[in-house]
Every structure is written in C-alpha cells, then in structure tokens.
N, CA, C and O of each residue as an XYZ file, in Angstrom:
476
protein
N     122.165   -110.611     78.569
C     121.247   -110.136     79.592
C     121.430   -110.985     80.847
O     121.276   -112.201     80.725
N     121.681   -110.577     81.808
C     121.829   -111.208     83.140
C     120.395   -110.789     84.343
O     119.900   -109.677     84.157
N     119.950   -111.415     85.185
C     118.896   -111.310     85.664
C     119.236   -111.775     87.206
O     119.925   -112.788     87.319
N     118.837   -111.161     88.296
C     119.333   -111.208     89.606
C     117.858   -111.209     90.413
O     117.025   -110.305     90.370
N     117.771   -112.363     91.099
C     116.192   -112.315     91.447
C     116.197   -112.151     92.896
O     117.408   -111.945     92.811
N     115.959   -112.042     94.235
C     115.617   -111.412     95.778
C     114.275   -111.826     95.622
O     113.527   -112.136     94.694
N     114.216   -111.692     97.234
C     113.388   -111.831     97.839
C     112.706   -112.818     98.280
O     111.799   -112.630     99.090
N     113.057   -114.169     97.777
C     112.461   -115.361     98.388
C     112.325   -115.214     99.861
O     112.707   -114.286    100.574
N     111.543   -116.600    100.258
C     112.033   -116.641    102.022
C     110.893   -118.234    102.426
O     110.558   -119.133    101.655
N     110.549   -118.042    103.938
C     109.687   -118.277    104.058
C     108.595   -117.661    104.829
O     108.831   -116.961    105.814
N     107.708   -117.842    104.511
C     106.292   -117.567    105.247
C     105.206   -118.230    105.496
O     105.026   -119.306    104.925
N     104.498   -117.849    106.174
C     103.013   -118.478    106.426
C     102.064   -118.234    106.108
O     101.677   -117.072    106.221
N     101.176   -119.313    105.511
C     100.015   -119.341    104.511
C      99.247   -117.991    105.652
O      99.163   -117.588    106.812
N      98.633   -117.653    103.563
C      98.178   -116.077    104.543
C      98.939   -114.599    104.525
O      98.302   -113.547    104.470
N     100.062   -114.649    104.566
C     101.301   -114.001    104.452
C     101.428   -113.543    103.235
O     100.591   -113.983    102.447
N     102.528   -112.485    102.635
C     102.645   -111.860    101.996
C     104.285   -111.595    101.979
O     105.057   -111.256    102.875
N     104.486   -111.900    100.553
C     106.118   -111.297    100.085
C     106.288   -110.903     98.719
O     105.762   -111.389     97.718
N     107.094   -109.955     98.819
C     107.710   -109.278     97.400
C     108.684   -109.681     96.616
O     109.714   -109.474     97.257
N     108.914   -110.078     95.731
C     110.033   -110.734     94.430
C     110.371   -109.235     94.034
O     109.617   -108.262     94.070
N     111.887   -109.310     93.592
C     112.333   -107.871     93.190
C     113.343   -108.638     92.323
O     113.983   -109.574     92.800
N     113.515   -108.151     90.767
C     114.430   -108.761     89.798
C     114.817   -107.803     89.337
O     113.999   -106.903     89.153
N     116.155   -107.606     88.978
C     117.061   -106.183     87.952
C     117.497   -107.086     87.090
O     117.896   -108.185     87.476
N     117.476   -106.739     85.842
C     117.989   -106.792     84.586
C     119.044   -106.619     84.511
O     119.222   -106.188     85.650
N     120.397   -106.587     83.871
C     121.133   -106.182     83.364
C     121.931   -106.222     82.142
O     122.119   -107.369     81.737
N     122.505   -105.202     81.373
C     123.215   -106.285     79.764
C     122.264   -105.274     79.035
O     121.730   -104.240     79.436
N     122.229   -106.047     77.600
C     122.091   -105.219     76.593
C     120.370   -105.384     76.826
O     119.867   -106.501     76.702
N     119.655   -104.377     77.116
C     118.475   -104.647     77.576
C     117.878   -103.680     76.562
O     118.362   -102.575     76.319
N     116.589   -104.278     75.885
C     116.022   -103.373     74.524
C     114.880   -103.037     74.747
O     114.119   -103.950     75.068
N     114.392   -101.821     74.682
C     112.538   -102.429     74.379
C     111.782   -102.054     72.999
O     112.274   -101.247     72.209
N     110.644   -102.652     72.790
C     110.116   -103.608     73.463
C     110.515   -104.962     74.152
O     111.360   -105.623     73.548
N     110.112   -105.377     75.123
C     110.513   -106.508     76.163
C     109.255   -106.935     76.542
O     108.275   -106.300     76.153
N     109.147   -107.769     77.138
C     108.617   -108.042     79.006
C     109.770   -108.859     79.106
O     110.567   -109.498     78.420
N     109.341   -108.373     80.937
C     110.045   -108.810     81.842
C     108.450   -110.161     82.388
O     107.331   -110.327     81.904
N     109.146   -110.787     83.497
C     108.185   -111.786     83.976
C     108.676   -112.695     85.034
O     109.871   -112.622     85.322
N     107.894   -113.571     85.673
C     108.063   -114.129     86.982
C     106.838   -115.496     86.706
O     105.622   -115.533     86.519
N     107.894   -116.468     86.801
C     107.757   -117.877     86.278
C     107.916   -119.076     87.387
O     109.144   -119.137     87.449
N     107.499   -119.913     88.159
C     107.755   -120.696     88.991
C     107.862   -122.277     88.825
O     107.070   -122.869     88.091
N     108.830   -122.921     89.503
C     108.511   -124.117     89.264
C     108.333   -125.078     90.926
O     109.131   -124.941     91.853
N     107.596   -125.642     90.948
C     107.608   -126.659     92.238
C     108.094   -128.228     91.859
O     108.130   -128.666     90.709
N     108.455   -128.972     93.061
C     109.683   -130.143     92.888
C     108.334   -130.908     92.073
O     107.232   -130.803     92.612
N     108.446   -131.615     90.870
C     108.279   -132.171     89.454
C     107.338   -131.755     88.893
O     106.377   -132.332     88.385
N     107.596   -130.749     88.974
C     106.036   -129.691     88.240
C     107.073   -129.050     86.894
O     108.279   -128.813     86.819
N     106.238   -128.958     86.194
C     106.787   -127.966     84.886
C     106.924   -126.590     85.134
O     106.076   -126.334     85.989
N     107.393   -125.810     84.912
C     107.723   -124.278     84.697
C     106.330   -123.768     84.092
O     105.827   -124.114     83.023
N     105.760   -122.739     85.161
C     104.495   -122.380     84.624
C     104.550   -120.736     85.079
O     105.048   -120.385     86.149
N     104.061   -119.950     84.265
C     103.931   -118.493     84.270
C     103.160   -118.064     85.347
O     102.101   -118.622     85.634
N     103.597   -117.139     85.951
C     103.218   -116.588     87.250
C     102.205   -114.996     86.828
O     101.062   -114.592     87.043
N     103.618   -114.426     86.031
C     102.788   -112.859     85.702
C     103.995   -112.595     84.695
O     105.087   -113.163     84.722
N     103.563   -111.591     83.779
C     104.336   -111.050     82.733
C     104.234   -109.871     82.648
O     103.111   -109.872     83.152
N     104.433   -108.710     82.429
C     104.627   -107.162     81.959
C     105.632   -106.808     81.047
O     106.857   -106.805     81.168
N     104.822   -106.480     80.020
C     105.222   -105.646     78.621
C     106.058   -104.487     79.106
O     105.773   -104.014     80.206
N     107.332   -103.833     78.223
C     107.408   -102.595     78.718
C     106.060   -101.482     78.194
O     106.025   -100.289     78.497
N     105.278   -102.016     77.568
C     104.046   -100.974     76.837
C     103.339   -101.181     78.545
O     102.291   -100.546     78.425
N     103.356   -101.549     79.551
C     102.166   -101.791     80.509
C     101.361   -102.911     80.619
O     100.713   -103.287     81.595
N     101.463   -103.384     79.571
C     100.478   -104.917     79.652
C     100.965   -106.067     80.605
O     102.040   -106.664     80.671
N     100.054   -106.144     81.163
C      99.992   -107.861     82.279
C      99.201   -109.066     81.805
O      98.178   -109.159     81.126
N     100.118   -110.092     82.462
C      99.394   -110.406     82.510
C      99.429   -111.457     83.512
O     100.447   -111.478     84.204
N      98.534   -112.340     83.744
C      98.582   -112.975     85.476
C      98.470   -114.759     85.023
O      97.855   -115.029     83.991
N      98.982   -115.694     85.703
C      98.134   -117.064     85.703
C      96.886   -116.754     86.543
O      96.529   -115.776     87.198
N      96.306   -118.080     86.248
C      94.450   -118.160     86.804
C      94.999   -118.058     88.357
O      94.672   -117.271     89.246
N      95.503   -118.629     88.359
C      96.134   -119.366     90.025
C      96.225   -117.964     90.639
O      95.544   -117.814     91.654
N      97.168   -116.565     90.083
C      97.775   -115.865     90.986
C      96.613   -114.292     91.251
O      96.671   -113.361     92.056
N      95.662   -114.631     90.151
C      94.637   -113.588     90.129
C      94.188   -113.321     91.192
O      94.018   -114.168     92.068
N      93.899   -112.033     91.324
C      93.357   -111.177     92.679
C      94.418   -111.242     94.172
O      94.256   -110.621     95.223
N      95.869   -112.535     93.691
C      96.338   -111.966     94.846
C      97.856   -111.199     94.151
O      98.436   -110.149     94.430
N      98.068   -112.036     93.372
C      99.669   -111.516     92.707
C      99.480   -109.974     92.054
O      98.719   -109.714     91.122
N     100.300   -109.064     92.718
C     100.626   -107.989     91.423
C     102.190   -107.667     91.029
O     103.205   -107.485     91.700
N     101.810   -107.687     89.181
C     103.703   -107.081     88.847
C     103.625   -106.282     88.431
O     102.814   -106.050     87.535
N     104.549   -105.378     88.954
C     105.148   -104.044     88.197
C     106.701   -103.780     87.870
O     107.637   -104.563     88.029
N     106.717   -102.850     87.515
C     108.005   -103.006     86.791
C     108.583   -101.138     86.565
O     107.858   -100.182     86.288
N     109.976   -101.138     86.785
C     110.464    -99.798     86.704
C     111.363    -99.597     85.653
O     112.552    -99.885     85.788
N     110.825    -99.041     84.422
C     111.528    -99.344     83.033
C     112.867    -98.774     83.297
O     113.864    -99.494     83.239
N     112.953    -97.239     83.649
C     114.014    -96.585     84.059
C     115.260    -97.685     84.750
O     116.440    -97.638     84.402
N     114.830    -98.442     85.558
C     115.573    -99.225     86.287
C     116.208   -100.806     86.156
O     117.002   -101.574     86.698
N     115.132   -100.684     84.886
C     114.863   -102.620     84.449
C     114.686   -103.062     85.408
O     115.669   -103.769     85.632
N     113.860   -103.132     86.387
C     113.435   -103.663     87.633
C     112.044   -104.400     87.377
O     111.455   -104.015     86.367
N     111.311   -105.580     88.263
C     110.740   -106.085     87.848
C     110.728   -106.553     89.184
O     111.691   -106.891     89.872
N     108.800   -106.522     89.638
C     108.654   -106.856     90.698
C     107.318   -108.062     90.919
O     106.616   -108.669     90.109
N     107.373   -108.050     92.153
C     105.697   -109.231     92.492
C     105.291   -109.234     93.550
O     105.775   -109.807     94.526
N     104.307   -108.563     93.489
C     104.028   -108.677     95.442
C     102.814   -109.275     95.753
O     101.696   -108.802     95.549
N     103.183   -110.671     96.416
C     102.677   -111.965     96.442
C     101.621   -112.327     97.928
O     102.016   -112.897     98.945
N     100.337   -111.850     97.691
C      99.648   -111.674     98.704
C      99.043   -112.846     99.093
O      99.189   -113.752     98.273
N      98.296   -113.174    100.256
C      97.228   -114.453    100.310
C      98.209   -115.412     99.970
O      97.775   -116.397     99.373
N      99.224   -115.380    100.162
C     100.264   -116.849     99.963
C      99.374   -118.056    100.640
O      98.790   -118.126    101.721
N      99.518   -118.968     99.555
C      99.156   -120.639     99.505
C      99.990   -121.665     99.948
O     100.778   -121.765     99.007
N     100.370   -122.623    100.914
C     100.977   -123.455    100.292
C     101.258   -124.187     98.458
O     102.228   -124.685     97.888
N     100.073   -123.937     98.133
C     100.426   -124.616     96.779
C     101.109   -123.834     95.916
O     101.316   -124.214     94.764
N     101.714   -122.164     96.565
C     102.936   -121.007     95.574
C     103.856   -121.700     96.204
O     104.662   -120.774     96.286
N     104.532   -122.810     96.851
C     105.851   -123.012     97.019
C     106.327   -123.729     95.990
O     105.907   -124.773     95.492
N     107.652   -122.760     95.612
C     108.040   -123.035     94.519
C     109.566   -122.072     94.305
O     109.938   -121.186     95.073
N     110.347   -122.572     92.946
C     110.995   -121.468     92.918
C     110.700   -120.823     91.629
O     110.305   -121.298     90.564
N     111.026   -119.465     92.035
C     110.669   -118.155     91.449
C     111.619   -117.814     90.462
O     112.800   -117.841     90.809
N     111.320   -117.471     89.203
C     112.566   -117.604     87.985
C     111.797   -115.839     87.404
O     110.594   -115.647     87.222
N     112.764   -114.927     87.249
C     112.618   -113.514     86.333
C     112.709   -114.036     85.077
O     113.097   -115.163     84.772
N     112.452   -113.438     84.590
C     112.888   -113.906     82.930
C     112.446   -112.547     82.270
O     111.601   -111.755     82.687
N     113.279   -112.463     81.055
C     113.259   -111.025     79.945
C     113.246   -111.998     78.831
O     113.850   -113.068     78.761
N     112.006   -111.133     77.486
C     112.208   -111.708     76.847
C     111.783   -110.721     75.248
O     110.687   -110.190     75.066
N     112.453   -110.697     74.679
C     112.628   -109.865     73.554
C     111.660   -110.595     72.164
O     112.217   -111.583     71.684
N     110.561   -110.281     71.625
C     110.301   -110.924     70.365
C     111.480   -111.197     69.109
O     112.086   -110.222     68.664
N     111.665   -112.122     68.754
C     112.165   -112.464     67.305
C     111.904   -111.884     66.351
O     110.698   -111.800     66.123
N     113.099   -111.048     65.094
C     112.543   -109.976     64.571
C     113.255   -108.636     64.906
O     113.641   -107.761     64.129
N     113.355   -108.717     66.684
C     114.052   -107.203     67.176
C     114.922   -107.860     66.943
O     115.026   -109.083     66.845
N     116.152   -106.429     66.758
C     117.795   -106.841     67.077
C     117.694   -106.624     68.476
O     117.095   -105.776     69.138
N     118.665   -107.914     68.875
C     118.948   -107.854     70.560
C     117.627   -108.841     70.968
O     116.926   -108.404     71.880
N     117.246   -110.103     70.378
C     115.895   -110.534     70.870
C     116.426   -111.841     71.509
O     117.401   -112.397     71.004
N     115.836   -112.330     72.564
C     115.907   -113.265     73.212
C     115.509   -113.618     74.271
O     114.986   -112.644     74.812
N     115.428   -115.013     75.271
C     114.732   -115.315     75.878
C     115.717   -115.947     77.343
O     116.418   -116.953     77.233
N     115.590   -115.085     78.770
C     116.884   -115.336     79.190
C     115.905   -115.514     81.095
O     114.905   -115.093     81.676
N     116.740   -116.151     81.253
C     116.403   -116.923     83.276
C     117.188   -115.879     83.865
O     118.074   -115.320     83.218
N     116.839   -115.493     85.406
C     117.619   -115.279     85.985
C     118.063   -116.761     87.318
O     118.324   -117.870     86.853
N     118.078   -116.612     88.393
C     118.656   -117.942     88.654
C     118.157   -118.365     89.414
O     118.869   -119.218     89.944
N     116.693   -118.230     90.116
C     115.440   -118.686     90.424
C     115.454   -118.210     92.568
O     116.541   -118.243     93.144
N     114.542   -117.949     93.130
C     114.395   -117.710     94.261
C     113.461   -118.588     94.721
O     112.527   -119.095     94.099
N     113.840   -118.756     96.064
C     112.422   -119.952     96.698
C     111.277   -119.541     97.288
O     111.036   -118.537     97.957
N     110.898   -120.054     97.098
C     109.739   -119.420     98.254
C     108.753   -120.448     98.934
O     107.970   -121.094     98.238
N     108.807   -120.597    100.394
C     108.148   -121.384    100.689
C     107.300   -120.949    101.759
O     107.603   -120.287    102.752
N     105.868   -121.556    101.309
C     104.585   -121.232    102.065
C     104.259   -122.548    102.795
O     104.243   -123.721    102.422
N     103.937   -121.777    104.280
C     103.625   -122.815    105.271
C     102.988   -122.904    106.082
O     102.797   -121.836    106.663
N     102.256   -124.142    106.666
C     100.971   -124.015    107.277
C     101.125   -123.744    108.408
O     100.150   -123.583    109.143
C-alpha cells in the first residue's frame, strides 16, 4: 500500500486548509484510512480516522473544527482543517490500516505533509 499526502502549506491562524491523501496497492476493505500529526518532539497523535463503514472519528483537539471524509471509489481520504491554531503546526501523516485477521491487513504511512499555522 503506498499513500501520497497534498496539501500542506502555510497559513494564518484563523485560516483554513484541506489535506487530500490517495491510496494506492493492494487496498481491502474493511479499512480506515486516517490523518495523524506530529510536531518537532511531540509524539505522533491522531488527528481523525474514517472506517470504510462511515465511522469517524476526531481527537479532542480537532473537534468542531476538523472534518474527514473519504471517497471509497477513489481511496481518497481527506481533512478540511478549519479555525487553524498555531498549536496544528505539525506534519500531517495519511495512514491505512487494515485489522489483523483480514488477508491483506496492515498498518502503512504515507510520507507526511506540513503544515504551518501562523500568527
């Protein structure tokens, strides 16, 4: 599974941008797809996730401004990142991830986007 992530940039607190990730490879479902961030010595922490069944789900942090959706047809996988914070600068990692159990299951990065919010 290979994963291709867009859309970083920068902007200004307040501002608003979209993450757009395609899948590619032996892609199965059930899945989620998802959007994971890390900032310089921070741990890797979950942003938002979507099931291919529809299920989300959000960190505390990104509630009421982050939404993901996702285009199964397309393996596409999106985030449109409203009310940007300085404290979302970070980079932005897709990730697919298959339960253990399916054939074809696993847990895979794409190669992370930046994003930086500014005052």
């Amino acid at each position: 599974v290979q994963l291709q992530a867009s859309g970083g940039g920068l902007v200004q607190a307040g501002g608003s941008l979209t993450l757009t990730c395609v899948a590619s490879g032996n892609i199965w479902k059930p899945n989620k797809l998802g959007w994971y961030r890390q900032a310089p010595g921070m741990e890797r922490d979950m942003v938002a996730t979507m099931r291919s069944d529809g299920n989300r789900n959000y960190g505390d942090s990104v509630k009421g401004r982050f939404t993901i959706s996702r285009d199964n047809a397309r393996n596409m996988v999106y985030l449109q990142m409203n009310d940007l914070k300085i404290e979302d600068t970070a980079v932005y990692y897709c990730n697919y991830w298959r339960a253990p159990g399916y054939s074809n299951s696993g847990n895979y990065w794409g190669q992370g986007t930046l994003v930086t919010v500014s005052s």
